[in-house]
Each structure stands twice: as structure tokens, then as C-alpha cells.
C-alpha positions in Angstrom: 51.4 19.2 -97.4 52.0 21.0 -94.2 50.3 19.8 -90.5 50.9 22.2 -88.1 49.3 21.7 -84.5 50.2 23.1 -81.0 52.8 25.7 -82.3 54.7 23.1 -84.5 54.6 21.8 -87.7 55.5 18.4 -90.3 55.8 18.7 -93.6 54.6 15.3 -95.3 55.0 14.0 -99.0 52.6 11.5 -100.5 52.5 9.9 -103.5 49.8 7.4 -105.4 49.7 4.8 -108.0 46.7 3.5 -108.7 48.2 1.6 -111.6 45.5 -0.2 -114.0 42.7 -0.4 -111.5 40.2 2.4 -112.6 40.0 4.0 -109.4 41.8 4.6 -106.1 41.5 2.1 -103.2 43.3 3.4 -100.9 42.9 6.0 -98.3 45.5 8.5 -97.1 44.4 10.3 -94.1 46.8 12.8 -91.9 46.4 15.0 -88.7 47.1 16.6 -85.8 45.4 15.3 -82.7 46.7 15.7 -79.0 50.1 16.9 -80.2 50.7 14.0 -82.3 50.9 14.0 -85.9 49.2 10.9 -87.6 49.8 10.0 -91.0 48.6 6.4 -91.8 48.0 4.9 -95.0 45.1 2.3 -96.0 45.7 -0.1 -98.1 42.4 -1.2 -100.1 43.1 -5.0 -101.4 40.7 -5.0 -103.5 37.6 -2.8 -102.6 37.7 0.8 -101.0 35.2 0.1 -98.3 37.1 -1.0 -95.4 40.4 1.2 -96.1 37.2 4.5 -96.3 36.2 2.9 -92.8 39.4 3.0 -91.1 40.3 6.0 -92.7 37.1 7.7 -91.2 37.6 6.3 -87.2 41.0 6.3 -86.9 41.5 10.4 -86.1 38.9 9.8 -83.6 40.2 6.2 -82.1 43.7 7.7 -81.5 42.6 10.8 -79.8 40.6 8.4 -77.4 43.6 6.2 -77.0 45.8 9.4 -75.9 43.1 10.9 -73.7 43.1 7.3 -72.0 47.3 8.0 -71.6 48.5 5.3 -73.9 51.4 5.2 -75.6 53.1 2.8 -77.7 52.2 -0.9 -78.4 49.2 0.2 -76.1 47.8 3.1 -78.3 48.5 0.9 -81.4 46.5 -1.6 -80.3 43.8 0.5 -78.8 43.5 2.1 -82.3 44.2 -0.6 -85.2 42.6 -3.7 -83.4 39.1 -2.1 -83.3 
């Protein structure tokens, strides 16, 4: 899969194994927002519905968190403790 965003690009690999549950879980999502390319992984334990939640805000939470000029353990908690 290729990203490209503000004259650049990544080129990311994902794989998934859903093993014997009888559907996927988890959530992949990937983008470009503000320069930075974001690639986070959700991990379902046990039910999709919170890992479908995260995966739907977290685009928008991390281009908030930039626009606000954080940066490291800043922007991670800005996004991920919501």
C-alpha cells in the first residue's frame, strides 16, 4: 500500500490473521494528515466495537493534536487517552 502526502510517499505492508475466530476484530487504519503518516493498529480483544471506534476518531484526533503543535508524548496522549 502506498501513502503519499505533501510530495512524499511510505510504502506500508500489513498482514492479518484472524485465526479461528469467524471474523476480523481488528482495525487497520493508515494516512496522511499534516505531513505525518499514521499507521496504527487496533487490536479488538474480543469484540470489534471499540477497535471500529478508535479506528474512526483517530485520523481526526491526531490532526487536532498537530494543529494544537504537539509532538511527542504530548500528541500521543492528546490522541490515545480520549
Amino acid at each position: 500500500m502506498l501513502i503519499a502526502g505533501e510530495g512524499r510517499m511510505a510504502e506500508l505492508g500489513m498482514a492479518r490473521d484472524q485465526r479461528h475466530r469467524p471474523y476480523m476484530e481488528d482495525r487497520v487504519v493508515t494516512g496522511v494528515t499534516a505531513g505525518t503518516v499514521l499507521a496504527a493498529v487496533f487490536d479488538g480483544h474480543g469484540g470489534a466495537a471499540v477497535a471500529e471506534h478508535a479506528a474512526a476518531r483517530v485520523l481526526a484526533l491526531m490532526e487536532a493534536a498537530l494543529a494544537r503543535g504537539l509532538g511527542g508524548q504530548p500528541l500521543a496522549r492528546a490522541v490515545f487517552s480520549d
